[in-house]
Backbone as a ProteinNet text record, in pm:
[ID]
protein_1_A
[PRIMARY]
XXXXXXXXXXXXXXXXXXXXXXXXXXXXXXXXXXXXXXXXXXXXXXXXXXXXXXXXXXXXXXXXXXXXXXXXXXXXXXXXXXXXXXXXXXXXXXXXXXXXXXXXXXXXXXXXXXXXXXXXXXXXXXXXXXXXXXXXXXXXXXXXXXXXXXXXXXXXXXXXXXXXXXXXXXXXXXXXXXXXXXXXXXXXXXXXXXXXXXXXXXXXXXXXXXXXXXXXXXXXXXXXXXXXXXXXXXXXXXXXXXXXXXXXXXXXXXXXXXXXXXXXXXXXX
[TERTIARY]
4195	4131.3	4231.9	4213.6	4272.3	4238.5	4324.7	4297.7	4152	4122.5	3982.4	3851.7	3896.8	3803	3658.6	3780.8	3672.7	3642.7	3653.3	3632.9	3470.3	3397.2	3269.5	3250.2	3318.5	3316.7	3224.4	3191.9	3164.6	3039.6	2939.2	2788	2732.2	2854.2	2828.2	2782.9	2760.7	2692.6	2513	2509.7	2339.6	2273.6	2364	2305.2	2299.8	2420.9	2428.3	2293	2286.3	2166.4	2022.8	2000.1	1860.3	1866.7	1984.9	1926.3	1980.4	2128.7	2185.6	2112.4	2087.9	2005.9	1851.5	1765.7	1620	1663.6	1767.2	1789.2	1828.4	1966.2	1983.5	2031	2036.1	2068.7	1959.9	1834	1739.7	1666.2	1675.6	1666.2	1754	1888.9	1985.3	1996.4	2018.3	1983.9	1882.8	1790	1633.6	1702	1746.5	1788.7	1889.5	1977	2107.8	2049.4	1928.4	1892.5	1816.9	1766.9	1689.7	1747.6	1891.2	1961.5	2047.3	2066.9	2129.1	2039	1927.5	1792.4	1766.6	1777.2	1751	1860.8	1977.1	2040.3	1986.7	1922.5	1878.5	2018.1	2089.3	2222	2171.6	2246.1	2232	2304.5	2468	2586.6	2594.7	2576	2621.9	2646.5	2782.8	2873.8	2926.1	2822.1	2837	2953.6	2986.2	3158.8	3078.4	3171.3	3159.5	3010.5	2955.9	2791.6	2737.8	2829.5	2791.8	2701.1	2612.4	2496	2384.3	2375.7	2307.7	2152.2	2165.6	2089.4	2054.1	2154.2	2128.6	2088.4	2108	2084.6	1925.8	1875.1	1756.2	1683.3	1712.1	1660.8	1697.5	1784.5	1852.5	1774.9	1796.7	1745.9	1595.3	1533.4	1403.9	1376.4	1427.8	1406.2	1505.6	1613.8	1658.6	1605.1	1618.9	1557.4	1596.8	1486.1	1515.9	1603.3	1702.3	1799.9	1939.4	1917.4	2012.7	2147	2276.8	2333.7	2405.5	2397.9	2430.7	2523.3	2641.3	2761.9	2735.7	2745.3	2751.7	2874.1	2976	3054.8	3130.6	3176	3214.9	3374.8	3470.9	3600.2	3573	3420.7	3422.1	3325.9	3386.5	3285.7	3167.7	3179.4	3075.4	2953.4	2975.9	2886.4	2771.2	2916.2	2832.5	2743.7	2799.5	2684.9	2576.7	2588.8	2482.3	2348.5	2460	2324	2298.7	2325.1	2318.7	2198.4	2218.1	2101.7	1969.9	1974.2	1869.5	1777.7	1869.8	1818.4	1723.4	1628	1565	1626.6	1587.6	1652.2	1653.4	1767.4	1782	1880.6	1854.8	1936	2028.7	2012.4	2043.3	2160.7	2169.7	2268.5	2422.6	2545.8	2595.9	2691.5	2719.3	2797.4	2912.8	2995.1	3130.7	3249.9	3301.7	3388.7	3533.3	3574.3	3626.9	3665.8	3772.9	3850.9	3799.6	3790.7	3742.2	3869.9	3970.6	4103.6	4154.8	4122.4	4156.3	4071.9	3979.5	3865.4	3906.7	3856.9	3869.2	3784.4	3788.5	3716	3755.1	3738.2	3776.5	3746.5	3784	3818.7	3675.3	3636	3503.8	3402.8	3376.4	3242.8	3098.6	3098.3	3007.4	2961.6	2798.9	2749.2	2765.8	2733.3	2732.8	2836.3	2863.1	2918.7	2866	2832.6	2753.4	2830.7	2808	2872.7	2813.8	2754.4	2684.4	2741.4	2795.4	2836.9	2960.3	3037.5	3132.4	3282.2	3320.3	3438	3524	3434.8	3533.8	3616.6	3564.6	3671.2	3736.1	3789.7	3893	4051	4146.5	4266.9	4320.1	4282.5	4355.3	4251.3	4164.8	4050.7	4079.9	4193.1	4197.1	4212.8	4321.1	4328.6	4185.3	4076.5	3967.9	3882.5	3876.3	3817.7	3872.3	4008.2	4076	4018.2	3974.4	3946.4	3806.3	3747.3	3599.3	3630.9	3649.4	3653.8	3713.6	3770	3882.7	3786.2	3699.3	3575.2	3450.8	3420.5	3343.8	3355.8	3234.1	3199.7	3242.9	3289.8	3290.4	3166.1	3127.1	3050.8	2959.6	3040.1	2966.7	2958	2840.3	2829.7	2940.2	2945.9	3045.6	2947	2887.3	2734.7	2817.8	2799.4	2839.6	2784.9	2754.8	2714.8	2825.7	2854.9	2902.2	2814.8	2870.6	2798.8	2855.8	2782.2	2808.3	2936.2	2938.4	3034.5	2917.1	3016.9	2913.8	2823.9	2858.5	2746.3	2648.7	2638.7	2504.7	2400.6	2504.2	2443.9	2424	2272.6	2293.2	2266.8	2210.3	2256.4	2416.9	2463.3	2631.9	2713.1	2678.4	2800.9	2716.6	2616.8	2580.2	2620.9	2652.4	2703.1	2822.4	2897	3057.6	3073.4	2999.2	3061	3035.2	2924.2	2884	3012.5	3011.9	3178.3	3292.9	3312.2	3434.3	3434.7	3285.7	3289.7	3344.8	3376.1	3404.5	3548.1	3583.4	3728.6	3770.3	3806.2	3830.6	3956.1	4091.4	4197.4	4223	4170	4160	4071.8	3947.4	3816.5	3832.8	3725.8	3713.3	3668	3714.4	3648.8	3667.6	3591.1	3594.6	3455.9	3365	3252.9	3297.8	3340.4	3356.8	3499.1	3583.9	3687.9	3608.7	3588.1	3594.2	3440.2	3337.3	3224.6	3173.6	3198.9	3181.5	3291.8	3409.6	3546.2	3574.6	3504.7	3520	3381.9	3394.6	3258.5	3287.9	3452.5	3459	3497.1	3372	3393.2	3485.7	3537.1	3742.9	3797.9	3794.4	3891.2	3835.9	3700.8	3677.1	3666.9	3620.9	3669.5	3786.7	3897.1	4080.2	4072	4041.6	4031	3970.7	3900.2	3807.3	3882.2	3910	3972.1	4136.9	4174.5	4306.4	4290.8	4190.3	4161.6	4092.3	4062.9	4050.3	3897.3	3809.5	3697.6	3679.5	3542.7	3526.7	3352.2	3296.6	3148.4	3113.1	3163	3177.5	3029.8	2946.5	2834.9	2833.7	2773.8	2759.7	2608.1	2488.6	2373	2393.6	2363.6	2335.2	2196.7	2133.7	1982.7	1994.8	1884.1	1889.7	1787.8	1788	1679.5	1644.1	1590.1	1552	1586.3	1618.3	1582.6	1536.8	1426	1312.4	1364.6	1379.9	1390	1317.7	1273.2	1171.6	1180.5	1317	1360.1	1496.5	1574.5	1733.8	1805.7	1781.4	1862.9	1888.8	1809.4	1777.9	1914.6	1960	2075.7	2197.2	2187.8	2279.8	2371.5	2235.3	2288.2	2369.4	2302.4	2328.5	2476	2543.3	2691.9	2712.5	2681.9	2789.4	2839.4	2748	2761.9	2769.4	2723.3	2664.8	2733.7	2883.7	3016.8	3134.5	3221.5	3410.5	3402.5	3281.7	3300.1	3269.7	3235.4	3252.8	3387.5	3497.4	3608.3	3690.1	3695.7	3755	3741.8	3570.2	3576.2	3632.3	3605.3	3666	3803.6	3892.6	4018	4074.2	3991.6	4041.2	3985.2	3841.6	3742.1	3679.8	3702.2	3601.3	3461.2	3505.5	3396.8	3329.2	3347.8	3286.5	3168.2	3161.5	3062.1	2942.8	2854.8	2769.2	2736.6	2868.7	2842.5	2811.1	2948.5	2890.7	2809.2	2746.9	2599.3	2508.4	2509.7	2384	2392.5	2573.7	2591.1	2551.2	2532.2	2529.9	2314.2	2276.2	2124.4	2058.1	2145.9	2120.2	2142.9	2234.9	2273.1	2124.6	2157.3	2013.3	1864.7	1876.2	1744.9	1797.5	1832.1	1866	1840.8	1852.4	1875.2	1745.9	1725.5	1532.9	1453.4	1449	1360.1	1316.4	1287.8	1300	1193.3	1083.1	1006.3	1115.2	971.3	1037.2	1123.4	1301.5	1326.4	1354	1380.5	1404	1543.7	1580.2	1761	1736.2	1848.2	1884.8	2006.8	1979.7	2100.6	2099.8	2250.4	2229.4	2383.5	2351.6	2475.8	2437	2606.2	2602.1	2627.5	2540.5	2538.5	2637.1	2742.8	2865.4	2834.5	2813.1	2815.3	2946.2	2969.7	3130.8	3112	3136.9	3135.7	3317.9
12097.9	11972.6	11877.4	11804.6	11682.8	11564.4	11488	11342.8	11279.4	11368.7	11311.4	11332.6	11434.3	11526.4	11403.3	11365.9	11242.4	11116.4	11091.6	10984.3	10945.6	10924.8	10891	10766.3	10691.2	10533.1	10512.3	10391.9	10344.1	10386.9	10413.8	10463.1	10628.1	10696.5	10824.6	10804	10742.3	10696.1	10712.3	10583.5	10619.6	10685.6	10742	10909.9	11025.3	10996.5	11137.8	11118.3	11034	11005.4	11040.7	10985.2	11003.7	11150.4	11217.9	11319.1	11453	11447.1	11543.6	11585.6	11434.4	11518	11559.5	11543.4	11616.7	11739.4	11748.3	11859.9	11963.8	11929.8	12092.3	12033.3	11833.3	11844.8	11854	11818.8	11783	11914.6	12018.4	12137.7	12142.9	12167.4	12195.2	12047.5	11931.4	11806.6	11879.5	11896.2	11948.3	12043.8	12111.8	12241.5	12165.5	12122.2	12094.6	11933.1	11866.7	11818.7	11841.2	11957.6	12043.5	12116.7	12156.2	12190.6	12102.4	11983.8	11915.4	11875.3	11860.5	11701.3	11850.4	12012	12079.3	12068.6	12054	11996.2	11878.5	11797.5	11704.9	11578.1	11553.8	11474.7	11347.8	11255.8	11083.9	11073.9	11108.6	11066	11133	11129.2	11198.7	11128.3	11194.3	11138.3	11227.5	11183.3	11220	11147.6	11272.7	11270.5	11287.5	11230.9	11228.8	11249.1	11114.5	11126.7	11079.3	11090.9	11019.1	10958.1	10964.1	10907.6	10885.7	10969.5	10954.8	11050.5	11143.6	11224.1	11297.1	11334.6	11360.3	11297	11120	11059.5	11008.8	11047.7	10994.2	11115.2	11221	11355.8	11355.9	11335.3	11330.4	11248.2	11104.8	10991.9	10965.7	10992.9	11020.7	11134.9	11243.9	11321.9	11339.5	11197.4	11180	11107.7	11112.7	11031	10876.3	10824.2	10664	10626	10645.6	10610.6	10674.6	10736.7	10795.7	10719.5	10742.5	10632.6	10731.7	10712.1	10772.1	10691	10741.9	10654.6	10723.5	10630	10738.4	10687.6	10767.6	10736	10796.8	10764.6	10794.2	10737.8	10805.6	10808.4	10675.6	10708.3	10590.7	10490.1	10399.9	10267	10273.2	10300.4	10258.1	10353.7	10478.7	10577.7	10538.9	10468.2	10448.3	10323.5	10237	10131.6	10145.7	10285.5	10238.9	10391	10443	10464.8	10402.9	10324.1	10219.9	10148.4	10135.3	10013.7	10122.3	10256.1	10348.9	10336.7	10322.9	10356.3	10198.7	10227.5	10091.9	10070.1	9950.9	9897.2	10026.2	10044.4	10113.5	10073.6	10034.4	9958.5	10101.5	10217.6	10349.1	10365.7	10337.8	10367.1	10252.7	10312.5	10234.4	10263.9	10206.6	10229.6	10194.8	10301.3	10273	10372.3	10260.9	10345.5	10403.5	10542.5	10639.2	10735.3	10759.8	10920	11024.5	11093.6	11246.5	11316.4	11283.8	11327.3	11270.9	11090.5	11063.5	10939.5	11006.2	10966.6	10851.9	10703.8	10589.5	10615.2	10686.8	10717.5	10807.9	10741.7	10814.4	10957.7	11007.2	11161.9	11186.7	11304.8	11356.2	11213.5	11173.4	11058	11139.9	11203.1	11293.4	11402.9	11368.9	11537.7	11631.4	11586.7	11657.8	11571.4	11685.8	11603.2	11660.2	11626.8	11672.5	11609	11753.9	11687.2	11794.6	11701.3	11773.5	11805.7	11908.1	11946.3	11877.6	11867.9	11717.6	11807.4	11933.5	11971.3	12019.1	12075.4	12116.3	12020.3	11871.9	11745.3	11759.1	11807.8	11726.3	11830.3	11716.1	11781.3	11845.9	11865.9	11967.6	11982.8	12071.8	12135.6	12143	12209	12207.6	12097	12029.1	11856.4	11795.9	11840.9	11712.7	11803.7	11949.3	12045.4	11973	11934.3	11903.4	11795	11668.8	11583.5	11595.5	11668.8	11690.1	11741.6	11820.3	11848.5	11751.5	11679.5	11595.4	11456.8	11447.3	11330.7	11420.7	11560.6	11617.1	11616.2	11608.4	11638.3	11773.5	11753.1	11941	12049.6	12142.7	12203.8	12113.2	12023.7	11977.6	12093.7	12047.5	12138.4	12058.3	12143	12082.9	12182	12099	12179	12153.8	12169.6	12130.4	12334	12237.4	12343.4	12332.1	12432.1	12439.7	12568.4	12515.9	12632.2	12748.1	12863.8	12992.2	12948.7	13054.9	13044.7	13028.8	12995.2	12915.3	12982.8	13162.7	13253.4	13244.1	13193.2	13209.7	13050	12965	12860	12777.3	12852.4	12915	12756.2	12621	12506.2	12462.3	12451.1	12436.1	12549.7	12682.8	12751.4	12736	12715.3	12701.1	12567.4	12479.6	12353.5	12337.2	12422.3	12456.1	12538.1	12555.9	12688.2	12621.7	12492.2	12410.2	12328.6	12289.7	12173.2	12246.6	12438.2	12426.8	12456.4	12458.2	12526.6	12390	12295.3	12148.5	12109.8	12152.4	12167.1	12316.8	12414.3	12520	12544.1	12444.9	12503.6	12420.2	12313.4	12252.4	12256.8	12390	12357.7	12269.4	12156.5	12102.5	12233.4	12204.9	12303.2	12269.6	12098.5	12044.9	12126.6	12140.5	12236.4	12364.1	12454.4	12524.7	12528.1	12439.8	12471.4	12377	12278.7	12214.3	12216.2	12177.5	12205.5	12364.9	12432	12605.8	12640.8	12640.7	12639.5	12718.7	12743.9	12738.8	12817	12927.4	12966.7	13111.2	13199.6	13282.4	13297.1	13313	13318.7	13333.6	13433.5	13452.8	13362.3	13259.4	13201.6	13048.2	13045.5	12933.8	12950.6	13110.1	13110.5	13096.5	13159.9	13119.2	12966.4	12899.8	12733.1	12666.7	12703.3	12667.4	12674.9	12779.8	12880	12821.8	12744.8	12672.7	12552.5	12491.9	12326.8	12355.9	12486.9	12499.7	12513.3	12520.1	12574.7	12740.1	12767.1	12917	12923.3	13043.1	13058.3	12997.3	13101.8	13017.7	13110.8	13057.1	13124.2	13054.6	13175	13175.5	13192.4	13137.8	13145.8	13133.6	13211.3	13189.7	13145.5	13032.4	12987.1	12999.5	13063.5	13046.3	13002.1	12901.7	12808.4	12800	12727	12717.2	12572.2	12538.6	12375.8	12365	12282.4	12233.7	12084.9	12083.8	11962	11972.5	11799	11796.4	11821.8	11857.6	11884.1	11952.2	11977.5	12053.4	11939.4	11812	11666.7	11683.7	11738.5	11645.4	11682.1	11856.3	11898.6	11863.7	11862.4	11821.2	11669.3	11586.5	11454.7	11458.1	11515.5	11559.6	11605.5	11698.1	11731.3	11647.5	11616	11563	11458.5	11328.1	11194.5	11165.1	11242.4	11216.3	11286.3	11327.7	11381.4	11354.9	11440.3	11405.3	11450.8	11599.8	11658.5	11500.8	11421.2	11310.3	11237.2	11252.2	11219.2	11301.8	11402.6	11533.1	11524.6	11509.1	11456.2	11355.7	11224.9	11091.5	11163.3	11177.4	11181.5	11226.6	11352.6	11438.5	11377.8	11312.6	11220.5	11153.2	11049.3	10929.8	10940.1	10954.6	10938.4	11064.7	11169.7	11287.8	11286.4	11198.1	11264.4	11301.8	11203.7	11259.3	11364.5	11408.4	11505	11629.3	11638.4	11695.6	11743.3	11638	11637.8	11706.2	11638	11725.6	11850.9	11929.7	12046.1	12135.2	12075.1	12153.1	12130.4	12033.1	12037.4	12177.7	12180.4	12258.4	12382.4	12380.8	12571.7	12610.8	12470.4	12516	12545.3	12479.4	12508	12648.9	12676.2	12820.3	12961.9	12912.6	13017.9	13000	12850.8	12832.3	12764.6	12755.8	12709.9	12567.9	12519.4	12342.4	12256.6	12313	12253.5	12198.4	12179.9	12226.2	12353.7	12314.6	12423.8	12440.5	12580.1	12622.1	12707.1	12692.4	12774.6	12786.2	12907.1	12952.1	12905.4	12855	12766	12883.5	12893.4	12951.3	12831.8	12839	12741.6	12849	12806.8	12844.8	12746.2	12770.5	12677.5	12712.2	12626.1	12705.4	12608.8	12678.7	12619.8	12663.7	12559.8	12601.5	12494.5	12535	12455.4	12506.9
-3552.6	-3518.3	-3457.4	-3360.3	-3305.7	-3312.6	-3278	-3346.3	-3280.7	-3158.5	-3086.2	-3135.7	-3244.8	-3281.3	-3388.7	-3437	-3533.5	-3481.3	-3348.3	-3264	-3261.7	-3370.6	-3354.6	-3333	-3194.3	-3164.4	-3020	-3032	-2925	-2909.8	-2819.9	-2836.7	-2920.3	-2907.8	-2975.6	-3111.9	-3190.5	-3329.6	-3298.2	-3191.5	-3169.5	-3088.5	-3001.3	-2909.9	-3010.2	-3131.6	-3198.9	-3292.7	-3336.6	-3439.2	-3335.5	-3206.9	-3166.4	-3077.6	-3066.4	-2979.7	-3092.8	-3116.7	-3168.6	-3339.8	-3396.6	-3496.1	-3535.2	-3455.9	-3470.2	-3450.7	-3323.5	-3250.1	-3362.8	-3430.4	-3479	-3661.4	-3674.9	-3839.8	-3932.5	-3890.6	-3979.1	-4089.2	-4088.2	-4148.6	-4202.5	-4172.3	-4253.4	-4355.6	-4320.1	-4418.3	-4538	-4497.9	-4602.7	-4687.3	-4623.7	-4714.8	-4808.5	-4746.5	-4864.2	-4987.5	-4904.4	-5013.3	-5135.3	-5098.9	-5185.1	-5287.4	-5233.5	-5345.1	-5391.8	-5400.9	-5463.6	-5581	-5492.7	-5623.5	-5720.7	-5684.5	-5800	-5918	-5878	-5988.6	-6122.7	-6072.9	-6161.6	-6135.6	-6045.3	-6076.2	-6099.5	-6208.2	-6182.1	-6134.4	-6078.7	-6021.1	-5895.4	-5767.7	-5643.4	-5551.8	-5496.6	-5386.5	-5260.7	-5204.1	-5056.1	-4962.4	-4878.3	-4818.1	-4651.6	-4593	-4428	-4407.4	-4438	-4443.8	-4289.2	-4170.9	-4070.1	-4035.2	-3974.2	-3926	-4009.6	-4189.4	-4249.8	-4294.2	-4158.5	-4197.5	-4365.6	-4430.2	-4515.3	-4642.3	-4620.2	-4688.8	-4722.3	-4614.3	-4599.1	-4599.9	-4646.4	-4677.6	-4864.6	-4932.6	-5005.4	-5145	-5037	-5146.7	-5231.3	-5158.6	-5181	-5335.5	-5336.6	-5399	-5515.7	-5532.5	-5665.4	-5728.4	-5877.7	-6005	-5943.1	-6025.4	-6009.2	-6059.9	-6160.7	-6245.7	-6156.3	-6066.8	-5956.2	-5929.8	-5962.6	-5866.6	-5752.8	-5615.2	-5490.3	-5418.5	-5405.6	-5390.8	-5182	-5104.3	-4976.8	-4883.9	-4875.3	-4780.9	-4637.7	-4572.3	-4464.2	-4411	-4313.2	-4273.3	-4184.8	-4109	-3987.1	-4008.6	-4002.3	-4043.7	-3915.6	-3818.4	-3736.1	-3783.6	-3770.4	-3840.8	-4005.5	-4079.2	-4181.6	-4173.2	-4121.1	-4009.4	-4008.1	-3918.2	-3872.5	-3938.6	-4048.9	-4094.7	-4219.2	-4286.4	-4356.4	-4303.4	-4168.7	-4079.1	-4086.7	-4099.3	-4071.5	-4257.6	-4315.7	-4479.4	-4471.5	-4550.3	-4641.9	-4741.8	-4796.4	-4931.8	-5034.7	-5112.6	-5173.8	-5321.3	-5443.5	-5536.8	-5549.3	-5548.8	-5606.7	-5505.1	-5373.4	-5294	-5283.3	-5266.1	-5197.7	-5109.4	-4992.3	-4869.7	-4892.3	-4892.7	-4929	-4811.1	-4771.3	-4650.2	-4735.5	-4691.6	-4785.3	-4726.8	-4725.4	-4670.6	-4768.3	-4743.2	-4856.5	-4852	-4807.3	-4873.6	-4975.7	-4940.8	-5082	-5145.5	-5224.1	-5267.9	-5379.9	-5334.5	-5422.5	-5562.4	-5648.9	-5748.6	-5862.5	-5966.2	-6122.5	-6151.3	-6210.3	-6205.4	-6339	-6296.8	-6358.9	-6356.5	-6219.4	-6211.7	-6167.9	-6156.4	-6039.2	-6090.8	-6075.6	-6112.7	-5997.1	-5868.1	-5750.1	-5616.2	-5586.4	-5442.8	-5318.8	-5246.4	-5124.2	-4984.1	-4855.4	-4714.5	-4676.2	-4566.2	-4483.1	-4310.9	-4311.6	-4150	-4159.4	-4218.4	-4266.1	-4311.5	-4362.5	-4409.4	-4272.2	-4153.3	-4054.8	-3944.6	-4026.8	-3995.3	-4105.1	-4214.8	-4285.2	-4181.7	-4207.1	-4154.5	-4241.1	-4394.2	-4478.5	-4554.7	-4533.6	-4630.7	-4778.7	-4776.3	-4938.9	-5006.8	-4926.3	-5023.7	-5061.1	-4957.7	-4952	-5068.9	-5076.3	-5136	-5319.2	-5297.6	-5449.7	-5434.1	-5403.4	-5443.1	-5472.2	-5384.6	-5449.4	-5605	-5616.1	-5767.8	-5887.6	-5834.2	-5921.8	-5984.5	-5862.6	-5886.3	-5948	-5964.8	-6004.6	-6161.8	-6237.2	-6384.9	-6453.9	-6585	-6570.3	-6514.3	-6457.5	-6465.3	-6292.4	-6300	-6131.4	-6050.9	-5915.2	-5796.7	-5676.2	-5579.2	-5470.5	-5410.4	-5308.7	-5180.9	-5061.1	-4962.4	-4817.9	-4740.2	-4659.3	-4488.2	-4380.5	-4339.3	-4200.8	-4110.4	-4001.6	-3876	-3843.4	-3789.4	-3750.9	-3653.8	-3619.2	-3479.6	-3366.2	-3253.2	-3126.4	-3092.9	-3066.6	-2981.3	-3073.5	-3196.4	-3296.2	-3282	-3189	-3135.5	-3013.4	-2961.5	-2862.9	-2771.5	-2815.7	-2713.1	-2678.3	-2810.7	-2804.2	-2714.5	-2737.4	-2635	-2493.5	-2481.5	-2316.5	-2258.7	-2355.8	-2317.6	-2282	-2354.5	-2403.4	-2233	-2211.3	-2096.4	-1976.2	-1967.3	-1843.1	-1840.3	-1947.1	-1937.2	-1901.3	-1924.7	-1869.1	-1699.7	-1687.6	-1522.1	-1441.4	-1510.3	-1435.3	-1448.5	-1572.5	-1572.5	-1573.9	-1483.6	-1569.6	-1616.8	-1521.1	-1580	-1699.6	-1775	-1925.7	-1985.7	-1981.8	-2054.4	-2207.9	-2168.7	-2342.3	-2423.5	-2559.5	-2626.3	-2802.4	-2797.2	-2901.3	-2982.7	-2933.2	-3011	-3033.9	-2979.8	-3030.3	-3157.7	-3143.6	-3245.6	-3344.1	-3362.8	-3478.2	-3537.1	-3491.3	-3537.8	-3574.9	-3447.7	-3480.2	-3494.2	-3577.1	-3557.7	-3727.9	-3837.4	-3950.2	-4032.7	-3972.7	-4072.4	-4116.4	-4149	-4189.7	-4385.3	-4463.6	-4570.9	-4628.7	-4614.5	-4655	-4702.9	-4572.5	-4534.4	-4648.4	-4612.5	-4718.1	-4847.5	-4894.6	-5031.8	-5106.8	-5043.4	-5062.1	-5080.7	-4959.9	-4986.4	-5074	-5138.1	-5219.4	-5340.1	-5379.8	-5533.1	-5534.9	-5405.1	-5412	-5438.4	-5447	-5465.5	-5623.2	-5681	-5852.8	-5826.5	-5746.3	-5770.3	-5812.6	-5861.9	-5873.3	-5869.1	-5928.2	-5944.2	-5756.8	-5638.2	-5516.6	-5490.8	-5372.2	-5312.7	-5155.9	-5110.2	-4968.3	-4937.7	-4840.2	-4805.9	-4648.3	-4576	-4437.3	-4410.2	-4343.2	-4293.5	-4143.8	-4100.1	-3914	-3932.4	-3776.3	-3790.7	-3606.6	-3569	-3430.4	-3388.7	-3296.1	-3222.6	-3117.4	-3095.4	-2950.7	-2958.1	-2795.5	-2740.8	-2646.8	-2569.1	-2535.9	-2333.6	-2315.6	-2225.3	-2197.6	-2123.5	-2101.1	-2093.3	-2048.7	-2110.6	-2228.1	-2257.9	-2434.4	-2486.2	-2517.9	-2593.1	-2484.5	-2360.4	-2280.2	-2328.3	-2338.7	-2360.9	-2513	-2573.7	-2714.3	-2748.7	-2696.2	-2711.7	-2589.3	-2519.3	-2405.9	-2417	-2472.8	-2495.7	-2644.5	-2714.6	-2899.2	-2987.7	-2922.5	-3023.7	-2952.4	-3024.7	-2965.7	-2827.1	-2824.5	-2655.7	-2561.2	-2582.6	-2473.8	-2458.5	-2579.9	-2562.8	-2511.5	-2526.4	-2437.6	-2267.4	-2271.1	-2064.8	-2081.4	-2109.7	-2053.7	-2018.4	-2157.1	-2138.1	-2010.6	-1959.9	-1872	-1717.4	-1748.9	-1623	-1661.9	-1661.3	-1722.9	-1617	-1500.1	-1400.7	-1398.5	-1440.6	-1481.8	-1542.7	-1635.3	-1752.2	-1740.9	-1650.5	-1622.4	-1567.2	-1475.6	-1382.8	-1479.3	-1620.4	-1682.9	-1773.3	-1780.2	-1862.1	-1797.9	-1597	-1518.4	-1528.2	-1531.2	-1522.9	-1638.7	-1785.3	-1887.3	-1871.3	-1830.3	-1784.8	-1674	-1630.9	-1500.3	-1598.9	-1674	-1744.9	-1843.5	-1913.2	-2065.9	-1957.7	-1817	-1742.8	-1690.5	-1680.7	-1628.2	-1709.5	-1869.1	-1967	-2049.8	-2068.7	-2159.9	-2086.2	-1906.6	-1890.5	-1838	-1809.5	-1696.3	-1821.5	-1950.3	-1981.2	-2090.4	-2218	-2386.3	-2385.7	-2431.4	-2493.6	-2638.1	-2641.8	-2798.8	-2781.7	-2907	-2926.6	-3007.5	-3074.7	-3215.9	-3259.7	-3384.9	-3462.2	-3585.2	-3643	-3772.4	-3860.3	-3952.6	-4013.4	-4203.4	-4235.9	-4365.9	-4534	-4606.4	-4692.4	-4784.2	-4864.4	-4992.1	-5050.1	-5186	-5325.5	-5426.3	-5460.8	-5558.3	-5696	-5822.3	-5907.1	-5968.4
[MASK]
+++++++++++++++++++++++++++++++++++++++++++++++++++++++++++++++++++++++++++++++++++++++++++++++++++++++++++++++++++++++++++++++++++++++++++++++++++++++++++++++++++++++++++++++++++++++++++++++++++++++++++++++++++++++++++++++++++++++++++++++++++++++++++++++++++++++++++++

């Protein structure tokens, strides 16, 4: 990961929220809130909660006596999904590194992050602090994604952006978002930060948008891949937005399309 990688500033907060998540978070949100509220937790603390999707999948389906601590690395993110939630006495917005978590040791029945661990810059540290704020016998939930060819808007996007640069292709989607999904490698990490009882679930799922803009605009403008062009062309971007429009019309079609997403769910107590 690079330092651009967590750059969720400037308009990428409310492009990522209106295009990037119907598109491919809102299933996976469902799923991972579903297994959290089966826990039964009163204490859960959600890590790199960006935009909030999961919160508003999440909140609903804990006890009223709930307390839901939700935080995030980037204040603008937690902003503005803060601005997305209704009143909520059960929640609170608290800006917070998940490396090093402002919070007392065994507070937490659950800790939850959604799409959120293949930003930390040292997995295991943030993996130890999850546990360190965990209850005995707590869950630690979080999802990450397949690799890119299993997602099939992101690598067609990934491959329009490098036909524009080719001798520097960006290739912030594929390392850091699809960058981290070989079990191995996260079970070692896991079992080094003192977790055990680890599980793995793979879900494939589909995403329709309501046009080849739609996922275009979606990675191009509504993550770090828009800091990657600027850096390299500010005056680019659109160009490569039309170009990654022109590919998804090429491969699903000029109407509604559909792609295959698969992402994997880990549970560790």
């Amino acid at each position: 990961m690079t330092d651009s990688d967590s750059g969720f500033v400037g308009s990428i907060p409310e492009i990522y929220d209106t295009y990037l998540v119907p598109l491919i978070f809102e299933a996976y949100a469902n799923d991972l809130a579903e297994r959290a509220a089966a826990l039964a937790p009163k204490a859960v603390l959600e890590t790199a909660a960006g935009s909030g999707v999961l919160v508003r999948a999440l909140a609903p389906r804990l006890s009223a006596d709930a307390r839901y601590i939700v935080t995030d690395l980037n204040q603008p993110m937690l902003d503005h999904a803060a601005s997305k939630q209704g009143p909520d006495s059960r929640i609170t917005w608290q800006q917070a590194d998940a490396l090093d978590l402002p919070f007392n040791k065994a507070s937490f029945d659950a800790v939850v992050c959604q799409f959120g661990v293949m930003f930390f810059p040292d997995r295991v540290a943030g993996y130890a602090e999850a546990r360190h704020v965990l209850k005995p016998g707590g869950s630690f939930i979080f999802n990450v994604w397949d690799k890119i060819e299993t997602n099939e808007f992101a690598d067609v996007v990934t491959q329009a952006a490098a036909t524009v640069f080719p001798n520097d292709p960006p290739h912030f989607v594929a390392r850091t978002p699809h960058g981290y999904y070989d079990f191995d490698l996260i079970h070692d990490e896991l079992i080094l930060a003192g977790f055990f009882n680890i599980s793995f679930d793979t879900l494939e799922e589909t995403s329709t948008a309501p046009s080849p803009r739609h996922p275009a605009v979606a990675y191009c403008q509504g993550t770090p891949l828009r800091n990657e062009i600027e850096s390299r062309d500010a005056s680019l971007l659109d160009h490569v937005t039309n170009e990654a429009t022109k590919a998804i019309a090429a491969r699903f079609g000029g109407g509604a399309v559909t792609g295959k997403i698969r992402g994997h769910i880990v549970t560790a107590t």
